[in-house]
C-alpha positions as CSV (number, residue, x, y, z in Angstrom):
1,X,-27.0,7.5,-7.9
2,X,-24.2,5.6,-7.2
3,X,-22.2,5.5,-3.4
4,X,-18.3,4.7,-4.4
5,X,-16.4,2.9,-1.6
6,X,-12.3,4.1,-1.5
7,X,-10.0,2.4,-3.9
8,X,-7.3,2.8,-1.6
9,X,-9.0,0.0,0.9
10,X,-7.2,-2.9,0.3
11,X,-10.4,-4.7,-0.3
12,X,-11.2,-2.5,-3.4
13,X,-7.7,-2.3,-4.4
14,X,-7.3,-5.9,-4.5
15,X,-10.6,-6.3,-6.3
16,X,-9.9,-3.3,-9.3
17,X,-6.1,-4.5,-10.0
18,X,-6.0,-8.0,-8.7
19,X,-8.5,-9.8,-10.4
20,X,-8.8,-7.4,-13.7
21,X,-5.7,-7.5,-16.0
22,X,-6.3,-5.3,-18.6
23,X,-7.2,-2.9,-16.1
24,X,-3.6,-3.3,-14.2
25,X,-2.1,-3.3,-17.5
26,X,-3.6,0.1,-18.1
27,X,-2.3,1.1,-14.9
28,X,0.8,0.5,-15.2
29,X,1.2,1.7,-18.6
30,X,0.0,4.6,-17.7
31,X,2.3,5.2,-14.0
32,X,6.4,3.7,-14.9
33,X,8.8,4.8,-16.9
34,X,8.5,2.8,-20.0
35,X,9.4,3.7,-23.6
36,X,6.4,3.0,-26.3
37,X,7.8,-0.1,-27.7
38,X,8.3,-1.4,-23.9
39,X,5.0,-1.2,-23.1
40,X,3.1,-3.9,-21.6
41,X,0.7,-6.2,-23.6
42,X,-0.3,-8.8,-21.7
43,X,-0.2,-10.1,-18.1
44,X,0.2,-13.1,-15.8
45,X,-1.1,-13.3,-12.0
46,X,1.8,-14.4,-9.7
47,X,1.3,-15.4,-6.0
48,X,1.7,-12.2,-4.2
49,X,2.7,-13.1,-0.9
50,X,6.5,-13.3,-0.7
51,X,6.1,-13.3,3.4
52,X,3.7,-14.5,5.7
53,X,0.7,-12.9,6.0
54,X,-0.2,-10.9,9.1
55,X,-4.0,-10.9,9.7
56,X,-3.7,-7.1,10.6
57,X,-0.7,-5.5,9.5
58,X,-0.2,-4.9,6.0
59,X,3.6,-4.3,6.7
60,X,4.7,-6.9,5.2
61,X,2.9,-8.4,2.0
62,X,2.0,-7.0,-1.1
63,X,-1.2,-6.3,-2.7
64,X,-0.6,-7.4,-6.7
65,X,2.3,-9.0,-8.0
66,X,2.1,-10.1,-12.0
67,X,4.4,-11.0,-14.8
68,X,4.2,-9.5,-18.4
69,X,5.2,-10.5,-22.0
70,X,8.6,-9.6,-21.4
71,X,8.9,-11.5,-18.8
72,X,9.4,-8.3,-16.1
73,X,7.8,-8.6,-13.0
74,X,5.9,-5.7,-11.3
75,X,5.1,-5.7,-7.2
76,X,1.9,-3.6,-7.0
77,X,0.4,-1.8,-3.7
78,X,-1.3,1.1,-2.0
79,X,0.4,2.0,1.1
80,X,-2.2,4.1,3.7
81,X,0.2,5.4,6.2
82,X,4.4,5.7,5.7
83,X,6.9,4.0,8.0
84,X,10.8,4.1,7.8
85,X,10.6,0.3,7.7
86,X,8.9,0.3,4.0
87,X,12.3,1.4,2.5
88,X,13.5,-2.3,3.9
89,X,10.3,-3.5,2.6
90,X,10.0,-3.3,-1.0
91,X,13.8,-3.8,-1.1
92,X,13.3,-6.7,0.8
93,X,9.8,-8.0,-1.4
94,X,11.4,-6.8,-4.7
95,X,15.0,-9.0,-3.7
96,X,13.0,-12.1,-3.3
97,X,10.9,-11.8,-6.1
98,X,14.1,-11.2,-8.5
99,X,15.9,-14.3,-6.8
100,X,13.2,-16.6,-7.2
101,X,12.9,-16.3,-10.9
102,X,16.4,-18.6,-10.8
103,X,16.0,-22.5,-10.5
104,X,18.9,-24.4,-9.2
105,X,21.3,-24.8,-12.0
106,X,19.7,-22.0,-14.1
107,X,21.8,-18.9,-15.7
108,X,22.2,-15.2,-13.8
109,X,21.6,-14.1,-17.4
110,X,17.9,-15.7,-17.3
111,X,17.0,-12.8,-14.4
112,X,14.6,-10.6,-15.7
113,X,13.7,-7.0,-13.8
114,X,11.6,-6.8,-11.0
115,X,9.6,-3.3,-10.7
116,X,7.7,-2.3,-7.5
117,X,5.0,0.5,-7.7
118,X,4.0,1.8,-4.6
119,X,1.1,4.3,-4.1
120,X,1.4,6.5,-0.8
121,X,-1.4,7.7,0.7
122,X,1.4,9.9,3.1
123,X,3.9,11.9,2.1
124,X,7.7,10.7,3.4
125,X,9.6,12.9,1.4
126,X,9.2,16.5,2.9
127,X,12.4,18.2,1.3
128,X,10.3,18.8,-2.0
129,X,7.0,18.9,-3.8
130,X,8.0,16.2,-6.5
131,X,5.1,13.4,-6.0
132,X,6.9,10.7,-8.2
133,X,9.8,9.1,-7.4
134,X,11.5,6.4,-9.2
135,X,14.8,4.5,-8.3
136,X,17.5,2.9,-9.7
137,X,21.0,1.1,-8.9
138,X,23.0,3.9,-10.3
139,X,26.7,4.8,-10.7
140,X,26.5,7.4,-7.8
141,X,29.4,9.3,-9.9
142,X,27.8,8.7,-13.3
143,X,24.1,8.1,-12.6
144,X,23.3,7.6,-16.0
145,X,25.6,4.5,-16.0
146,X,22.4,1.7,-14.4
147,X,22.9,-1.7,-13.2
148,X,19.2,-3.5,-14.5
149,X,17.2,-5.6,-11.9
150,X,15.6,-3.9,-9.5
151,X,13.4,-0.5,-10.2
152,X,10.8,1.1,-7.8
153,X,8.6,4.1,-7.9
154,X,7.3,5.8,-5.3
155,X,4.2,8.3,-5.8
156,X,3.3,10.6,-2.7
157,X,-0.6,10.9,-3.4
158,X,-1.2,13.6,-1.1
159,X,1.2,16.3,-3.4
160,X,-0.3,14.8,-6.5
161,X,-2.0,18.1,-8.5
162,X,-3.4,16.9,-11.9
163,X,-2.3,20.6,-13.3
164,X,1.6,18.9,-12.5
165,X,1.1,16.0,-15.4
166,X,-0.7,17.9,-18.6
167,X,1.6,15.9,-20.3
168,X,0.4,12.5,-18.6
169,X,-3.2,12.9,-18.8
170,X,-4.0,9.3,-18.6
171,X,-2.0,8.7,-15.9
172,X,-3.3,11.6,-13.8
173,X,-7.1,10.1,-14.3
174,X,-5.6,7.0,-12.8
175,X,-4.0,9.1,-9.3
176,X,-7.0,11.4,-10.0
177,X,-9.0,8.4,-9.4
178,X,-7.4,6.8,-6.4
179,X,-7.2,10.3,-4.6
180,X,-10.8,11.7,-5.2
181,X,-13.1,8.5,-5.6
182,X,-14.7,7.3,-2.0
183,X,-17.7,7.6,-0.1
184,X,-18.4,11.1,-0.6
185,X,-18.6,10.8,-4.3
186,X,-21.9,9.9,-5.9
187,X,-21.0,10.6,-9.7
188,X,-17.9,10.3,-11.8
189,X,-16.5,13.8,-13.2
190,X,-16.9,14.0,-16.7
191,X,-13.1,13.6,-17.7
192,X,-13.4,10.2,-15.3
193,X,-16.5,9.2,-17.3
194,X,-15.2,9.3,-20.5
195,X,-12.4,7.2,-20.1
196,X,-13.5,3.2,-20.3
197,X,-10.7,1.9,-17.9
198,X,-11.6,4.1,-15.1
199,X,-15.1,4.3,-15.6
200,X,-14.5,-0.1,-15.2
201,X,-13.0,0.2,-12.1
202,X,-15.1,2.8,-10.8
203,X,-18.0,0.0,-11.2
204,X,-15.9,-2.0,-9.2
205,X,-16.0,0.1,-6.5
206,X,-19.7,0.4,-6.2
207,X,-21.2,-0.2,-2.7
208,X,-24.4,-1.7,-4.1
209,X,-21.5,-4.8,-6.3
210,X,-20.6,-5.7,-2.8
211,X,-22.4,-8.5,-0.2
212,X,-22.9,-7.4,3.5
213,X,-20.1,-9.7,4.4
214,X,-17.6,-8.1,2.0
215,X,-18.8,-4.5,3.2
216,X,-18.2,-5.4,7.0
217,X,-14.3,-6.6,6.0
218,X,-14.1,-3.2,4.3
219,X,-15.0,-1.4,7.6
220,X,-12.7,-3.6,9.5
221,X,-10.0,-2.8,6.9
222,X,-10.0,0.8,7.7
223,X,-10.7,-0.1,11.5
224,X,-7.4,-2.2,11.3
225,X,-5.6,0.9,9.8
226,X,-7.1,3.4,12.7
227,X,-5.3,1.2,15.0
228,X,-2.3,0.9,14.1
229,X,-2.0,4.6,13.4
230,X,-3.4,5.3,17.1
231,X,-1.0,2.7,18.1
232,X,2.3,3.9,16.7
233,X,1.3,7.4,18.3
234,X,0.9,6.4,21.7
235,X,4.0,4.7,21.3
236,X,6.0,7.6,19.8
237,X,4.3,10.0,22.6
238,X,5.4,7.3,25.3
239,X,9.0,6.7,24.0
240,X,9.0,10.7,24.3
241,X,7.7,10.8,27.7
242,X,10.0,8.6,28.7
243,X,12.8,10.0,27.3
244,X,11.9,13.6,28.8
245,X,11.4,11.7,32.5
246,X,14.8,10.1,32.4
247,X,15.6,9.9,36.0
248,X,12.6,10.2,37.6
249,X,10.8,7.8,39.8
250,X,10.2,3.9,38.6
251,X,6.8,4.4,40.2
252,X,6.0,6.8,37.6
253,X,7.5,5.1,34.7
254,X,5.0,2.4,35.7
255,X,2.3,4.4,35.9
256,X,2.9,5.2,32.3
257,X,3.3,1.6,31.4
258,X,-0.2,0.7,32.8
259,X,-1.7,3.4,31.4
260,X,-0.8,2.6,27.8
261,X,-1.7,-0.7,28.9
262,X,-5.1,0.5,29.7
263,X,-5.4,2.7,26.3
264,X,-4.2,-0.7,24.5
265,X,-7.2,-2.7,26.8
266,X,-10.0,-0.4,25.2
267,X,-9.0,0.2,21.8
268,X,-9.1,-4.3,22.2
269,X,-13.0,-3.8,23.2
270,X,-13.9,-2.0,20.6
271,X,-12.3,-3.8,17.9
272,X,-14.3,-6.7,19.2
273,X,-17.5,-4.8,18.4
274,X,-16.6,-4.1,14.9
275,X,-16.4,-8.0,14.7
276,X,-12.7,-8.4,14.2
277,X,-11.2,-11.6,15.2
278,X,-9.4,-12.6,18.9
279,X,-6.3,-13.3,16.8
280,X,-6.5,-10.0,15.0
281,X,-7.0,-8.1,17.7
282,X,-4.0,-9.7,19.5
283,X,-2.1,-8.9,16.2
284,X,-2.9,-5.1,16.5
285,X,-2.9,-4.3,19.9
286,X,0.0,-6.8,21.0
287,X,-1.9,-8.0,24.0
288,X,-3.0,-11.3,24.7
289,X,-5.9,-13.1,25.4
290,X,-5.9,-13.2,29.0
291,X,-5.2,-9.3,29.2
292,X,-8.0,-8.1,28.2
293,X,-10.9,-11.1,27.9
């Protein structure tokens, strides 16, 4: 019986829709907006990271990027936790990767769109219980009138209820998929079996396909991801504290400081156990070296 490590880890992401093209091209089929005769066909692999590359944060790369045989371009990427920041993000990612297509000297007309799907493992968008979002530059008096270039959709995982897409079935196996699979799975549902792509990229996701080395970067992954949520907390709780003890005391505002600096020292030492690097550590934790060695 097979043990299924979670898609949603950028390792296994990575592995199922990064190296795999028909699978991606099922994917995406299956999730945007596209008309029959728009559909994709085939796929090219572009460099993916329009940034550098933090060693920790995930903020600001993306996990997939790829060009079809209309020449679109689609940004790819599983997103664990939501910050405000990842509006500025994908607009920021999707910008460059539409600018880039023009060489000096070339035509504007040349530009072809640049799509960015996003999977959200959080919910941002409390105000209703729609799960997929997509965006356009619209005419905000005649939203039907578009300007083309840059598209995005968003899909809130946590809403998603397969009952919501009878009409989609495919594309509910594939959010079906990233929502359920993971390490308390040991067998496929039946409706999961029966399809070829998913049952391919649940393969991909079985421990036993994976070295030791590769299964230690997965734990790390998620131990990278506890952080930063633990983190952004502490900071948020501080910022409140602070706010609420306006006035009081410096000697107690620096109490606070050191003890945050002391929550930030131990998280540090146990990240070092889990093997992650002094540099990564640094990344996460925003200490230095001398701080806390």
């Amino acid at each position: 019986m097979a043990r299924y490590l979670d898609p949603k880890n950028d390792l296994i992401f990575k592995r199922i829709f990064g190296e795999h093209p028909d699978l991606l091209i099922h994917f995406l089929n299956a999730l945007m907006p596209f008309a029959p005769e728009r559909q994709i066909v085939e796929l090219e692999y572009l460099p993916n990271e329009l940034v550098p590359e933090n060693p920790v944060k995930k903020d600001s790369i993306v996990d997939v990027r790829c060009k079809d045989n209309f020449d679109r371009q689609f940004i790819v990427e599983m997103q664990i936790y939501w910050i405000e920041a990842f509006y500025n993000r994908i607009v920021f990612n999707a910008g460059k990767a539409y600018v880039r297509q023009l060489n000096k000297g070339s035509e504007y007309h040349l530009l072809q769109p640049v799509y960015t799907l996003s999977i959200l493992n959080q919910n941002f968008d409390h105000a209703t219980d729609l799960f997929y979002h997509h965006y356009q530059i619209v005419n905000v008096e005649n939203t039907h009138e578009v300007i083309p270039g840059l598209e995005f959709v968003l899909i809130e995982l946590p809403k998603f209820k397969p009952a919501t897409w009878n009409d989609r079935k495919i594309a509910a196996l594939w959010l079906r998929f990233l929502k359920e699979v993971g390490e308390n799975m040991r067998s496929l549902p039946p409706e999961m079996e029966e399809n070829e792509y998913i049952r391919r990229a649940a393969a991909l996701c079985e421990e036993g396909a994976f070295s030791q080395g590769a299964l230690e970067a997965y734990d790390r992954y998620w131990d990278s991801i506890s952080t930063q949520k633990t983190l952004r907390e502490a900071s948020r709780r501080e910022g409140l504290a602070e706010g609420r003890a306006e006035g009081r005391a410096e000697g107690r505002a620096e109490g606070r400081a050191e003890g945050s600096k002391q929550a930030a020292l131990s998280i540090a030492q146990h990240l070092l156990k889990t093997g992650m690097s002094l540099q990564e550590v640094c990344a996460a934790t925003g200490l230095t070296p001398k701080e806390f060695c």
